[in-house]
Jmol script that loads the backbone (N, CA, C; Angstrom):
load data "model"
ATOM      1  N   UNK A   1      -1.267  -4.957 -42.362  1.00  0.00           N
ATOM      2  CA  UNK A   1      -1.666  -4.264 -41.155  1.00  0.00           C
ATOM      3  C   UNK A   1      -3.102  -4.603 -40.770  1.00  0.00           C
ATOM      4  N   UNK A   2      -3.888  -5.043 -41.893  1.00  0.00           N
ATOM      5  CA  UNK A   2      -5.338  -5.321 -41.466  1.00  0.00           C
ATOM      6  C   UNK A   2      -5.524  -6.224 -40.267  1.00  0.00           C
ATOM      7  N   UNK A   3      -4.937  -7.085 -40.718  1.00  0.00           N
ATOM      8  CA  UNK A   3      -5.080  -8.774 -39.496  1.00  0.00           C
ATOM      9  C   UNK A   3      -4.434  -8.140 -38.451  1.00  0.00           C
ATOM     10  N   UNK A   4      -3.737  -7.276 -38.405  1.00  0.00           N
ATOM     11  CA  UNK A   4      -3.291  -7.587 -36.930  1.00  0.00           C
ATOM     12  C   UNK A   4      -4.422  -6.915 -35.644  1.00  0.00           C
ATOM     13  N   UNK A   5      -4.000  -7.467 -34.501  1.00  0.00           N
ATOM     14  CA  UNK A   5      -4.981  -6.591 -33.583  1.00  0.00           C
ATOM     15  C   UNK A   5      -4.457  -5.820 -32.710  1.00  0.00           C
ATOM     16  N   UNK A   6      -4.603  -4.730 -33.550  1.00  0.00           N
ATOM     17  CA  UNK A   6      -3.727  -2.987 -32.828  1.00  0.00           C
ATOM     18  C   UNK A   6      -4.408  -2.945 -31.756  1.00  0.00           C
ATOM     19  N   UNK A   7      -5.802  -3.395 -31.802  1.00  0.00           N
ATOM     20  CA  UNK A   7      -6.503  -2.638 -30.545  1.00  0.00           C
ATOM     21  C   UNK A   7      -6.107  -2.823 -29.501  1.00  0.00           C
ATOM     22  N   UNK A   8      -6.095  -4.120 -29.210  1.00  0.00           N
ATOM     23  CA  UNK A   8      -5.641  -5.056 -27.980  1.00  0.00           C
ATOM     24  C   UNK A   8      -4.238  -4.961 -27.497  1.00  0.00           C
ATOM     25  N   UNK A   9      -3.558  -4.565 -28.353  1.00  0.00           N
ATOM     26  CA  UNK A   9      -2.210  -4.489 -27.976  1.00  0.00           C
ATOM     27  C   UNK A   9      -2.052  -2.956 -27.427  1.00  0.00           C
ATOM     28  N   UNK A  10      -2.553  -1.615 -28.569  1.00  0.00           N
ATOM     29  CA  UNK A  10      -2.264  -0.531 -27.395  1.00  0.00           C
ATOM     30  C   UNK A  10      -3.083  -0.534 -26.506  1.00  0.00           C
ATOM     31  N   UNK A  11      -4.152  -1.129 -26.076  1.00  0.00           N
ATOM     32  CA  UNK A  11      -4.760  -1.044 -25.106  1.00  0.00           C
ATOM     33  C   UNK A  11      -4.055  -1.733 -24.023  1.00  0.00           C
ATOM     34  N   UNK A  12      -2.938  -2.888 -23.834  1.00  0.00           N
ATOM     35  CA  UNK A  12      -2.453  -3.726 -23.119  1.00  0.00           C
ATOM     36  C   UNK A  12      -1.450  -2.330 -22.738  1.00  0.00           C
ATOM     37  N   UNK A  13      -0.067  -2.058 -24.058  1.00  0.00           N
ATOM     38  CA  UNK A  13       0.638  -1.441 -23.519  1.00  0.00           C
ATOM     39  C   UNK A  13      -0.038   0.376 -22.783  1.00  0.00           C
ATOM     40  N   UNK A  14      -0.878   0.846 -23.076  1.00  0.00           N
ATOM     41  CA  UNK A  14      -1.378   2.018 -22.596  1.00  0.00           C
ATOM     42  C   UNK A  14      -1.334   1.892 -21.086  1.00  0.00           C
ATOM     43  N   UNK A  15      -2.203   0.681 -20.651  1.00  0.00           N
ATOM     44  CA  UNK A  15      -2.295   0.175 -19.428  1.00  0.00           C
ATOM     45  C   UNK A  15      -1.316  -0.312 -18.825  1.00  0.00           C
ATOM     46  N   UNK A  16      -0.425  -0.957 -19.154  1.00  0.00           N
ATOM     47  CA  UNK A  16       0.901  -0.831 -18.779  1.00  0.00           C
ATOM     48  C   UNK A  16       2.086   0.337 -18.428  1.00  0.00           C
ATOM     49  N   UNK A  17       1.772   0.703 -19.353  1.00  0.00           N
ATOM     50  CA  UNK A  17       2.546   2.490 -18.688  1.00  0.00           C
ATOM     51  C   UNK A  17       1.800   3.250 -17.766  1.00  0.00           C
ATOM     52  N   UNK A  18       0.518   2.573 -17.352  1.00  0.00           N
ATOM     53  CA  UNK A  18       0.112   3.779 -16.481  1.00  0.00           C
ATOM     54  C   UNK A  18      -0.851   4.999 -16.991  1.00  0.00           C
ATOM     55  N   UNK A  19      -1.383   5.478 -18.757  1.00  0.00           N
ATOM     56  CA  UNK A  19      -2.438   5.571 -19.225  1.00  0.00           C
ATOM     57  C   UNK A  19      -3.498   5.918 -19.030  1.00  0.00           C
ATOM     58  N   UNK A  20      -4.227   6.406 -18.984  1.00  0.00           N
ATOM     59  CA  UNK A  20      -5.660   6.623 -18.985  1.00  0.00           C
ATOM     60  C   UNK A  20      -6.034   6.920 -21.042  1.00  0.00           C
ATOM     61  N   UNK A  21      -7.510   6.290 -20.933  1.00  0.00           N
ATOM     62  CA  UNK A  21      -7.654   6.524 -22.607  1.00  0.00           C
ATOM     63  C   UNK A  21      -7.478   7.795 -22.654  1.00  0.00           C
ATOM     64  N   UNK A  22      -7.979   8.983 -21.798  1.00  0.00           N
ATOM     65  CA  UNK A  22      -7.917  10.128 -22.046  1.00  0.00           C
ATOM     66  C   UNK A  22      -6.492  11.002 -21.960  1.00  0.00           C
ATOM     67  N   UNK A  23      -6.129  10.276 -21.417  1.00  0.00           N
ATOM     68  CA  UNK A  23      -4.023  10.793 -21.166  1.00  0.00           C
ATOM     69  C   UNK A  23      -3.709  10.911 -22.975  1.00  0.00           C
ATOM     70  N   UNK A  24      -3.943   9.639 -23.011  1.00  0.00           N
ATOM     71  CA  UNK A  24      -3.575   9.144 -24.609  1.00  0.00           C
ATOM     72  C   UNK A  24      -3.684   9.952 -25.743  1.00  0.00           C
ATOM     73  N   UNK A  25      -5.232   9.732 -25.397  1.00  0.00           N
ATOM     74  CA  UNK A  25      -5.841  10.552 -26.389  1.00  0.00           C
ATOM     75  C   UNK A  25      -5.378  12.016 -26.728  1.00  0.00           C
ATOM     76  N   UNK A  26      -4.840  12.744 -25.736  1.00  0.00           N
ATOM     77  CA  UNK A  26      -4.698  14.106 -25.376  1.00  0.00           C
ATOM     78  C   UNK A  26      -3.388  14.155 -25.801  1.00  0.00           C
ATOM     79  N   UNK A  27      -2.562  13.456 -25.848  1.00  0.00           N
ATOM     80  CA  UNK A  27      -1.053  13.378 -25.712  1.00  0.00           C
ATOM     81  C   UNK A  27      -0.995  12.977 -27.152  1.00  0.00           C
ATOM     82  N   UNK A  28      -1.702  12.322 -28.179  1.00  0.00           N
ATOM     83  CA  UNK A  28      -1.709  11.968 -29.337  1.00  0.00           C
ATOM     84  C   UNK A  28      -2.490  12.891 -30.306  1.00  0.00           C
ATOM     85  N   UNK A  29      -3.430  13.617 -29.642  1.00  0.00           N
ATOM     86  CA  UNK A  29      -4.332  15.033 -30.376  1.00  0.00           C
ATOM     87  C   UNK A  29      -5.455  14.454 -30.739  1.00  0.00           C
ATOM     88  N   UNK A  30      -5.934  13.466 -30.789  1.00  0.00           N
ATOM     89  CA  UNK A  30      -6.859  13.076 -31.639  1.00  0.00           C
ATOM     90  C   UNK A  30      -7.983  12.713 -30.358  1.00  0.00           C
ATOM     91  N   UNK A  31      -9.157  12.509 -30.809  1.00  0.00           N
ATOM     92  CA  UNK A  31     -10.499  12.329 -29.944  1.00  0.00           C
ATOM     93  C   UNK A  31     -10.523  11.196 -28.833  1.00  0.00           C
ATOM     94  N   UNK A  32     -11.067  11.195 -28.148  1.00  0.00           N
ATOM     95  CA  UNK A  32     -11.284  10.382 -27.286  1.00  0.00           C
ATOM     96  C   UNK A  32     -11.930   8.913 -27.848  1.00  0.00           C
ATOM     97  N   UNK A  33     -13.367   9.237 -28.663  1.00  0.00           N
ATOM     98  CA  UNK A  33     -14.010   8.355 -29.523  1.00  0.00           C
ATOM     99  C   UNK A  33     -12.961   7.646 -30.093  1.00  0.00           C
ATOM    100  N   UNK A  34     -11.941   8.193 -30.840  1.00  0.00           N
ATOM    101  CA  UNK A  34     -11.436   7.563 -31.950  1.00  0.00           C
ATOM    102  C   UNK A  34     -10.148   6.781 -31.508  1.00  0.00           C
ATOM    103  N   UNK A  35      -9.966   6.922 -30.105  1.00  0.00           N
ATOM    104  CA  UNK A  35      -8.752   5.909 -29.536  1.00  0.00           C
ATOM    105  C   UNK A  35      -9.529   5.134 -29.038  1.00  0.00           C
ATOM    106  N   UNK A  36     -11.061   5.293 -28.295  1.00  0.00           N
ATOM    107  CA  UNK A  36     -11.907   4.103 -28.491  1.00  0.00           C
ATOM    108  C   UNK A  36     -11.847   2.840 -29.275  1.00  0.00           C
ATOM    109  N   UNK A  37     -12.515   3.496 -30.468  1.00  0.00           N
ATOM    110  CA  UNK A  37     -12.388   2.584 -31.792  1.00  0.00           C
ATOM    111  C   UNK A  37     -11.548   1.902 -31.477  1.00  0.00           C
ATOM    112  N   UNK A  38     -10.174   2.585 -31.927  1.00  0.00           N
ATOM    113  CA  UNK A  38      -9.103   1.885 -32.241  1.00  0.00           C
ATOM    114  C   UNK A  38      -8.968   0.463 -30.887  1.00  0.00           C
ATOM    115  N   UNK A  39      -8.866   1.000 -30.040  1.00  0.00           N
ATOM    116  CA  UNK A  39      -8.971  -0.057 -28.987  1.00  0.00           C
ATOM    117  C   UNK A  39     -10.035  -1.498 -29.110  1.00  0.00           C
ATOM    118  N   UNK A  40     -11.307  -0.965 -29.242  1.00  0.00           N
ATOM    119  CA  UNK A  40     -11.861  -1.871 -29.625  1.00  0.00           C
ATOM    120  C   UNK A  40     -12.125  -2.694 -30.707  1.00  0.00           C
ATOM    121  N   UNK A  41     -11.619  -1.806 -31.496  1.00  0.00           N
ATOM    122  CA  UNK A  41     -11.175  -3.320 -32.956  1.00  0.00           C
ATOM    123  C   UNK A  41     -12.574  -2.543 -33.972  1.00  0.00           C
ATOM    124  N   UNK A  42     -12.879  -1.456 -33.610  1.00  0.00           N
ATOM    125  CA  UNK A  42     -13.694  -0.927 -34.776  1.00  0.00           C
ATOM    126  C   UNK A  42     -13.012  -0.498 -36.088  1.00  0.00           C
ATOM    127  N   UNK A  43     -11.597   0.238 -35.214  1.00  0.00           N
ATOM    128  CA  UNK A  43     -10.956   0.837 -36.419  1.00  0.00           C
ATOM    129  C   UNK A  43      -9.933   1.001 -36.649  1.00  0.00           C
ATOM    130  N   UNK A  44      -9.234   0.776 -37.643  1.00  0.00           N
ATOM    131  CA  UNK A  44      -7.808   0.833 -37.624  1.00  0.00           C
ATOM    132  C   UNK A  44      -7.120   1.619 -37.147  1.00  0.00           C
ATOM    133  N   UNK A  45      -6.172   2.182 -36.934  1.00  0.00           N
ATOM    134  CA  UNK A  45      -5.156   3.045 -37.016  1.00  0.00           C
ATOM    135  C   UNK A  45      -3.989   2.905 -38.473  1.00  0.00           C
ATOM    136  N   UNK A  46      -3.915   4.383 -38.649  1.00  0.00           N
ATOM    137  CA  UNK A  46      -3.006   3.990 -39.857  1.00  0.00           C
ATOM    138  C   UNK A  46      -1.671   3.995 -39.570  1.00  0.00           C
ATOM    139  N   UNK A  47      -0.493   3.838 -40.157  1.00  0.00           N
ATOM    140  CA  UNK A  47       0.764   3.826 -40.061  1.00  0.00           C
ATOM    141  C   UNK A  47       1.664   5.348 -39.424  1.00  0.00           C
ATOM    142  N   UNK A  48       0.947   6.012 -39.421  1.00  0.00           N
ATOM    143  CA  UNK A  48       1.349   7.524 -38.964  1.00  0.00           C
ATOM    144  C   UNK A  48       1.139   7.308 -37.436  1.00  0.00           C
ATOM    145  N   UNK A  49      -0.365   7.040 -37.282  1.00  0.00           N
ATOM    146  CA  UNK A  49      -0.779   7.318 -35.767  1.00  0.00           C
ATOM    147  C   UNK A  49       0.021   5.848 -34.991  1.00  0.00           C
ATOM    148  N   UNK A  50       0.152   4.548 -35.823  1.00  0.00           N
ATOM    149  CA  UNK A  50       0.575   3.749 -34.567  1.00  0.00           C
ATOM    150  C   UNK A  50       2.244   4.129 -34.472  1.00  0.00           C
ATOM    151  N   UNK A  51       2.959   5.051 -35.489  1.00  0.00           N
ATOM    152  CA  UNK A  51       3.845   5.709 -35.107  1.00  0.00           C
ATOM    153  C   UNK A  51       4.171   5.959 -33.857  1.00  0.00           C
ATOM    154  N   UNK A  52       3.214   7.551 -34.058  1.00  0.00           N
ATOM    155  CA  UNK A  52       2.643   8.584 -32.616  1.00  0.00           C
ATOM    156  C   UNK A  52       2.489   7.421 -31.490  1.00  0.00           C
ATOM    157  N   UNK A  53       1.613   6.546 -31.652  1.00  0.00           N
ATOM    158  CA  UNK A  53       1.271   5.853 -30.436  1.00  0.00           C
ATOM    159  C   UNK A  53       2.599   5.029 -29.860  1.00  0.00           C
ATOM    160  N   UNK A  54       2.936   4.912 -30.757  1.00  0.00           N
ATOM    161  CA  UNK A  54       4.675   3.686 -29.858  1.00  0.00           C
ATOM    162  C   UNK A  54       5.198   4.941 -29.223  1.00  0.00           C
ATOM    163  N   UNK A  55       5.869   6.144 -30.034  1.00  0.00           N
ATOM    164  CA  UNK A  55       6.079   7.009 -29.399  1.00  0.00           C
ATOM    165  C   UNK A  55       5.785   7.529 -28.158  1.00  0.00           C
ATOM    166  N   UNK A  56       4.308   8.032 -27.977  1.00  0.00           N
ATOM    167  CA  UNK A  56       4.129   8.470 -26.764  1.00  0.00           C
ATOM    168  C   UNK A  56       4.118   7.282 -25.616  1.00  0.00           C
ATOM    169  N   UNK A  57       4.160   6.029 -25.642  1.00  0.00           N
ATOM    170  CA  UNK A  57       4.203   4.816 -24.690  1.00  0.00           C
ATOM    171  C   UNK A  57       5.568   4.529 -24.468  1.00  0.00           C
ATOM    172  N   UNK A  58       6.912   5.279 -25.386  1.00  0.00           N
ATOM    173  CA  UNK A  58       8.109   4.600 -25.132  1.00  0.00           C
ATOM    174  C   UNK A  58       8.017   4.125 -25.684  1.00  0.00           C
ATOM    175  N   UNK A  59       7.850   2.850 -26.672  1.00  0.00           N
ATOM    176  CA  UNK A  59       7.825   1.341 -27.161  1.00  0.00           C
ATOM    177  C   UNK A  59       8.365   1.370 -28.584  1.00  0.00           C
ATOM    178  N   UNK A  60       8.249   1.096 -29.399  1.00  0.00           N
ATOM    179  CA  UNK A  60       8.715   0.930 -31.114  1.00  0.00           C
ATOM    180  C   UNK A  60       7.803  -0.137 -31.445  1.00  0.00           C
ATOM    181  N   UNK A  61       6.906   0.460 -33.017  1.00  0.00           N
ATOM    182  CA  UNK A  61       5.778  -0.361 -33.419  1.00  0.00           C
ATOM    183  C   UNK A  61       6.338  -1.965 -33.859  1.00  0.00           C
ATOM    184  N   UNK A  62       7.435  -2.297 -34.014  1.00  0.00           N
ATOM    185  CA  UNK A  62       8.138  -3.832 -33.622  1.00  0.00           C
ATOM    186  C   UNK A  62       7.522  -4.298 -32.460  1.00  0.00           C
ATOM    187  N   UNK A  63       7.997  -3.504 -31.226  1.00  0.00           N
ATOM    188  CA  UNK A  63       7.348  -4.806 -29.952  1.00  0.00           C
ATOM    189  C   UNK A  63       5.623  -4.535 -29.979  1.00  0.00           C
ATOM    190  N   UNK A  64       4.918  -3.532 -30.313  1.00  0.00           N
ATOM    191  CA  UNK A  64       3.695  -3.809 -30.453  1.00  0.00           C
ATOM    192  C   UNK A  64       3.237  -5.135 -31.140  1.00  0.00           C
ATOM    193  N   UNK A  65       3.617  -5.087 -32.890  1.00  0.00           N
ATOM    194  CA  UNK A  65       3.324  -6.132 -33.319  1.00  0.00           C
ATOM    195  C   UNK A  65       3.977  -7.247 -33.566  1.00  0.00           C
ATOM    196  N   UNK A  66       4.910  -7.511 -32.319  1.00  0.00           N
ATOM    197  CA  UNK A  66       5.760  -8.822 -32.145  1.00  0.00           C
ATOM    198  C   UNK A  66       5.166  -9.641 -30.289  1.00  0.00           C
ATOM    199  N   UNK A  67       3.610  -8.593 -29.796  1.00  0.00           N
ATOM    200  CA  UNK A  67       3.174  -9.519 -28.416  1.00  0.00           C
ATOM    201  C   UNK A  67       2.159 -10.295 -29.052  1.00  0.00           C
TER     202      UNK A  67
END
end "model"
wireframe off; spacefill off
backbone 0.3
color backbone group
């Protein structure tokens, strides 16, 4: 999970559904800062939250880390 780049990808699909970081953020519980991060490649996300995150976008963490 390290190598890959989560950030870029929920940041692609977020924006694709229509998104705002703060929609996200709110809809996932967690901070605004910390879907930052994640977006920008500061910080991971662990296996729970990119769960949550395919979830709330529709998607399944397969097509995340298969763009």
């Amino acid at each position: 999970m390290e190598n890959e780049q989560w950030g870029r990808k929920i940041r692609a699909f977020r924006k694709l559904k229509g998104y705002t970081q703060a929609q996200l953020a709110r809809d996932l519980n967690i901070s605004l800062s910390l879907l930052g991060e994640i977006e920008r490649e500061n910080k991971q996300p662990s296996e729970e939250l990119l769960v949550k995150i395919s979830t709330a976008l529709h998607i399944s963490v397969d097509e995340m880390r298969n763009i």
